[in-house]
PARO-308531 format. One record per residue (C-alpha): residue number from 1; x, y, z; residue in one letter. Coordinates in steps of 0.001 Angstrom, whole numbers, m for minus. Example, Ala and Ser with C-alpha at 12.3 -4.5 7.8 and 13.67 -1.06 7.14 Angstrom:
% PARO-308531
   lofi      east     north        up   sero
      1     12300     m4500      7800      A
      2     13670     m1060      7140      S
//
This chain:
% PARO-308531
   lofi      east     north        up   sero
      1    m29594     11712     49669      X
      2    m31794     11131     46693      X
      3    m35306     11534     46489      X
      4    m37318      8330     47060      X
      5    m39165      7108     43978      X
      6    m42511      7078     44780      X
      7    m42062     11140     45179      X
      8    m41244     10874     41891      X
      9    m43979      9462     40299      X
     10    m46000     11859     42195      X
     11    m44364     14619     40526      X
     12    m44750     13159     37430      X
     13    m48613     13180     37670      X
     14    m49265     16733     38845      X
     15    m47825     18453     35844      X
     16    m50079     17334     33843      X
     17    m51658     20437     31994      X
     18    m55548     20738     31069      X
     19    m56670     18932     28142      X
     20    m57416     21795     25047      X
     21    m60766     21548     23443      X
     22    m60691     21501     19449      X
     23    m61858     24871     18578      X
     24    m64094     23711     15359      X
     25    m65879     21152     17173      X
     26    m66662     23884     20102      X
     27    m67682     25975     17885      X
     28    m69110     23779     15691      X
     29    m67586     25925     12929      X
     30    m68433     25146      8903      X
     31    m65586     23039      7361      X
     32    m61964     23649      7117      X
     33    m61396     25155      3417      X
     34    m57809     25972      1951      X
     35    m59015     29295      1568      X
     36    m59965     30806      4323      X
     37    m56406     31973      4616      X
     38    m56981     33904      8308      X
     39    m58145     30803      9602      X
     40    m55452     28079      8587      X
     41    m52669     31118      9884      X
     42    m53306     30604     13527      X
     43    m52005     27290     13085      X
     44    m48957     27879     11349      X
     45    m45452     29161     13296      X
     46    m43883     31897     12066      X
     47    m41648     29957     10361      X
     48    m44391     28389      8109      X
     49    m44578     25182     10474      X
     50    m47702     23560     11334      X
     51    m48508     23218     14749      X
     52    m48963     19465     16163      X
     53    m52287     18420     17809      X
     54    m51107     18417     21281      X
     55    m49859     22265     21123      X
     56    m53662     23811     18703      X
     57    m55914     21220     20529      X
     58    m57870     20014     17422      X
     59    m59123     17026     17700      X
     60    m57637     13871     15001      X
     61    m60148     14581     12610      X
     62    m59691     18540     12524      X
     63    m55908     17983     12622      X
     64    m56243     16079      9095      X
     65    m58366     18234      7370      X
     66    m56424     21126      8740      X
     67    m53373     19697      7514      X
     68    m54807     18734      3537      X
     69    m56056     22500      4001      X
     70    m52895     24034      4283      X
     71    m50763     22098      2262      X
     72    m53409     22850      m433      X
     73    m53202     26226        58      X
     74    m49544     26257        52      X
     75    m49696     24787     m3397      X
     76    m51979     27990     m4971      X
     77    m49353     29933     m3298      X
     78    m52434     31197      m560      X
     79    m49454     30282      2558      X
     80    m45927     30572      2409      X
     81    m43844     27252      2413      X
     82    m40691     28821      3950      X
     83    m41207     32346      5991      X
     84    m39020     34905      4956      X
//
């Protein structure tokens, strides 16, 4: 016998995980630059891929700039496009 629907549903809203806090607005951290190099690389995979919002936690505005930070650093060659 299948499980009713409404059990479900119910199952559906329990998973649903804590809400991350962005980590420059908590710390209320000076602006994201291109080269501060140790900073943009804990939110890069090891494959050279940046993480999304809903895996680092930034908010939409530190998600941008983190994203024009790191492309610009991948330009001057600071990051990697491609790991090895």
């Amino acid at each position: 016998m299948a499980a009713t629907p409404k059990k479900k549903a119910a199952a559906k809203k329990e998973r649903r995980p804590k809400r991350k806090v962005c980590t420059f607005c908590a710390e209320k951290l000076p602006p994201i630059n291109y080269k501060d190099v140790s900073r943009l690389r804990k939110f890069i995979s090891e494959r050279g891929k940046i993480f999304p919002r809903r895996i680092s936690g930034n908010c939409a505005r530190h998600q941008r700039d983190l994203t024009t930070s790191v492309k610009q650093a991948r330009i001057i060659a600071f990051l990697p496009f491609v790991s090895e």
